[in-house]
C-alpha positions in Angstrom: -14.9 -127.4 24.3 -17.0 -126.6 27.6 -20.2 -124.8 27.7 -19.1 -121.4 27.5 -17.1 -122.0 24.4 -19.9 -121.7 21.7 -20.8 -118.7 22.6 -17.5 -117.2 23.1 -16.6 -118.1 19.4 -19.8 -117.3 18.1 -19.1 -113.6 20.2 -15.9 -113.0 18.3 -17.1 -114.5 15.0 -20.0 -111.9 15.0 -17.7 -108.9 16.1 -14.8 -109.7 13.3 -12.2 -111.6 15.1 -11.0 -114.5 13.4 -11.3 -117.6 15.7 -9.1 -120.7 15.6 -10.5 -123.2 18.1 -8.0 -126.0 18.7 -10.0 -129.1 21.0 -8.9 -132.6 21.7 -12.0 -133.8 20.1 -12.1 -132.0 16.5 -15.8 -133.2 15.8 -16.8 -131.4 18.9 -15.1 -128.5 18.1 -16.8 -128.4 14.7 -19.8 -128.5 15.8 -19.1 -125.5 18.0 -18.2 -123.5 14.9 -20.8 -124.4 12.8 -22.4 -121.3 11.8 -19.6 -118.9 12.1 -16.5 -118.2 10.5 -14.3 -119.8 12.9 -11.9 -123.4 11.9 -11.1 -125.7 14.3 -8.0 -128.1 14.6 -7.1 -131.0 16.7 -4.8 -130.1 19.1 -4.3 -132.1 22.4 -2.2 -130.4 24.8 -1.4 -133.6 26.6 0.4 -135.4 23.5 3.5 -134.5 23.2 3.3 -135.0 19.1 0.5 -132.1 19.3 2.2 -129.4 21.4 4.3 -128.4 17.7 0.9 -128.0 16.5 -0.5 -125.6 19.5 3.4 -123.7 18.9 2.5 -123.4 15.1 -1.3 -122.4 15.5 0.2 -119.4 18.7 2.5 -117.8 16.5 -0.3 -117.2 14.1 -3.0 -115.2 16.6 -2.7 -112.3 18.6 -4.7 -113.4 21.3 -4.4 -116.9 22.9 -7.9 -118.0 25.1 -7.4 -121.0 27.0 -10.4 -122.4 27.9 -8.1 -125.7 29.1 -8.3 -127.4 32.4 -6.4 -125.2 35.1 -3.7 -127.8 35.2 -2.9 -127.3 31.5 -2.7 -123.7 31.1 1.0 -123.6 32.0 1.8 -124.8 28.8 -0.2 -122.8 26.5 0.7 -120.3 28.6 4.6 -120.4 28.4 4.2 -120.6 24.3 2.0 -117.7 24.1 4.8 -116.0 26.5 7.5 -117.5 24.8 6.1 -115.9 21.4 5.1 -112.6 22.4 0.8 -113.4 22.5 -1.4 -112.0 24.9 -2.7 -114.9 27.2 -6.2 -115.1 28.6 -7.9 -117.3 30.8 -11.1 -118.4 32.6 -9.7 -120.1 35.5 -7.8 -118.6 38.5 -4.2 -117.7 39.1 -2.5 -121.0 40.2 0.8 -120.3 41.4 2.6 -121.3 38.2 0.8 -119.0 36.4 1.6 -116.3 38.9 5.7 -117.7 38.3 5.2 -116.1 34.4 3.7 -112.7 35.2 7.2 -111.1 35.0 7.9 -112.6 31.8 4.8 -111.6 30.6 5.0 -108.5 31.2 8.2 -107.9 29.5 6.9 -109.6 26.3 
């Protein structure tokens, strides 16, 4: 979880959202939870095994950050799309992501 994670979980902890951070690294992403009411999970969006798990934990929010590298978004992206979530990052428009505003906009 980069550096602006903690206090973008620690934002929506203390404002009533409940927070569901998913990292490649789960220590690290308890640590950045520690004091809030937030879980964590492993979730590694380059392992194929793991991208079922991202699916599962999407259905279950409203909101889907992705605080991923640029090149990853596209697939967080498509299964928030693909299941009716808002979708929210960081990082600018690449022009995959521009490919799914349509889409988007009709879920």
């Amino acid at each position: 979880a980069g550096l602006v994670v903690k206090p973008l979980v620690a934002y929506l902890d203390r404002h009533g959202y409940e927070v569901t951070l998913g990292s490649r690294g789960l220590e690290k992403a308890q640590k950045v939870v520690e004091g809030t009411k937030a879980k964590s999970v492993k979730i590694d969006v380059e392992q194929k095994e793991d991208l079922a798990v991202l699916e599962k934990h999407i259905k279950e929010v409203d909101l889907v950050i992705s605080m991923l590298p640029w090149l990853l978004h596209t697939t967080a992206a498509k299964m928030a799309i693909g299941n009716g979530k808002h979708f929210l990052t960081t990082s600018y428009l690449s022009a995959a992501m521009k490919e799914m505003d349509a889409e988007a906009k009709e879920n």
